[in-house]
Wavefront OBJ file of the C-alpha trace (Angstrom):
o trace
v -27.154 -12.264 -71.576
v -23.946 -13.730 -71.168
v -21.090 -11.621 -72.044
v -17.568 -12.716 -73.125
v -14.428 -10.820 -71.764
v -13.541 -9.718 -75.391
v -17.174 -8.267 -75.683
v -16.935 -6.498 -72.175
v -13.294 -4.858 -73.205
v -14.857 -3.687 -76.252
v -17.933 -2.254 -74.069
v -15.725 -0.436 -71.723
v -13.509 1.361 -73.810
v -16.063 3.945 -74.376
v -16.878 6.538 -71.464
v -18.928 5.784 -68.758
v -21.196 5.607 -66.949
v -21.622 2.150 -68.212
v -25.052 0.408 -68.528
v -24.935 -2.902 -67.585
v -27.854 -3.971 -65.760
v -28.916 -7.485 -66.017
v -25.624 -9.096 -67.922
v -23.816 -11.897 -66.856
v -20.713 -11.167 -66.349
v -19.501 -14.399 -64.334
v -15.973 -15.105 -63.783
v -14.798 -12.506 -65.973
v -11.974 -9.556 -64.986
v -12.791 -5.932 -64.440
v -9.534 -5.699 -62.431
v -8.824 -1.936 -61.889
v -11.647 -0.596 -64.345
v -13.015 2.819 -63.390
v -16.901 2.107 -63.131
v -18.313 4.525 -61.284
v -21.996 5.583 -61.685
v -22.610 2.278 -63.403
v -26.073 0.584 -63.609
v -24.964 -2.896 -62.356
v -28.502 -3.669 -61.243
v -29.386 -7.617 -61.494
v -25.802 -8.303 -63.193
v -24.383 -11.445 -62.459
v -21.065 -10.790 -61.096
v -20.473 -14.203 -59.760
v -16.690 -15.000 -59.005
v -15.440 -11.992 -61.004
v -12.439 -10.193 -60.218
v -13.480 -6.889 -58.836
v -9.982 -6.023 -57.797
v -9.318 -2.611 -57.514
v -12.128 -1.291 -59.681
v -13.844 2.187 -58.948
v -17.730 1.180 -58.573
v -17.929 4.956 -56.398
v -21.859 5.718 -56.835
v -22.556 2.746 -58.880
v -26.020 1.054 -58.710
v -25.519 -2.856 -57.844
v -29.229 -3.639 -56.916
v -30.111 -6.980 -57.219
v -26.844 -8.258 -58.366
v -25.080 -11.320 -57.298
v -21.383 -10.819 -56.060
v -21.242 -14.524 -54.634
v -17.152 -15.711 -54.688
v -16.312 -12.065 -56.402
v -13.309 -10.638 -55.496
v -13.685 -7.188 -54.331
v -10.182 -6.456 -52.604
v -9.417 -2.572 -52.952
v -12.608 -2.200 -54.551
v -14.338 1.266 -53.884
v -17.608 0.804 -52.871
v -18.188 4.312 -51.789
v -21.676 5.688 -52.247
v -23.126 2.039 -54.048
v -26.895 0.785 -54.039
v -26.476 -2.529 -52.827
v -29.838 -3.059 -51.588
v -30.643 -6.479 -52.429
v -27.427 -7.614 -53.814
v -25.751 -11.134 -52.745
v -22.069 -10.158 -51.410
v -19.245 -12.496 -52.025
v -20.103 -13.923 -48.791
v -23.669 -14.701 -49.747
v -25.194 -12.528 -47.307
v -28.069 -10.437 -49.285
v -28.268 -7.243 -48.161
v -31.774 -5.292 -47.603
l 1 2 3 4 5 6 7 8 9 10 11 12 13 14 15 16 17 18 19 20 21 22 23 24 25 26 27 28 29 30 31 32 33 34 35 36 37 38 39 40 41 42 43 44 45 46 47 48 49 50 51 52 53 54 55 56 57 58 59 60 61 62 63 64 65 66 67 68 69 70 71 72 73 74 75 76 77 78 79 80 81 82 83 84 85 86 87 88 89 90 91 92
């Protein structure tokens, strides 16, 4: 389901952890969101700005990260078996 930044503002005003397994979120900014314990399995995160979010313990499984931009992005403690990095390398 493709989701518009307006939508995905309105989503992630409420506490997390956020749910959002399986959305497309391409191109759109999360820039310096906290999402930590998310379920970001299967999301499309294709060339969104991942700058400087909080993703600690967050579930990225399956998801595709191809072009994203995850500079100062904490990845500490994620799932990312299976996801496509920015660099399209899929990890296994």
């Amino acid at each position: 389901m493709r989701i518009t930044q307006k939508r995905l503002d309105t989503m992630l005003e409420k506490p997390g952890p956020h749910k959002l397994s399986g959305l497309d979120l391409r191109g759109l900014s999360l820039e310096n969101m906290d999402l930590s314990g998310a379920d970001l399995q299967g999301a499309n995160l294709q060339d969104a700005n991942l700058q400087g979010v909080n993703l600690e313990g967050a579930d990225l499984e399956g998801a595709d990260l191809t072009g994203a931009n995850l500079r100062h992005t904490n990845l500490k403690g994620v799932n990312i078996r299976g996801t496509i990095m920015p660099t399209g390398i899929v990890y296994k």
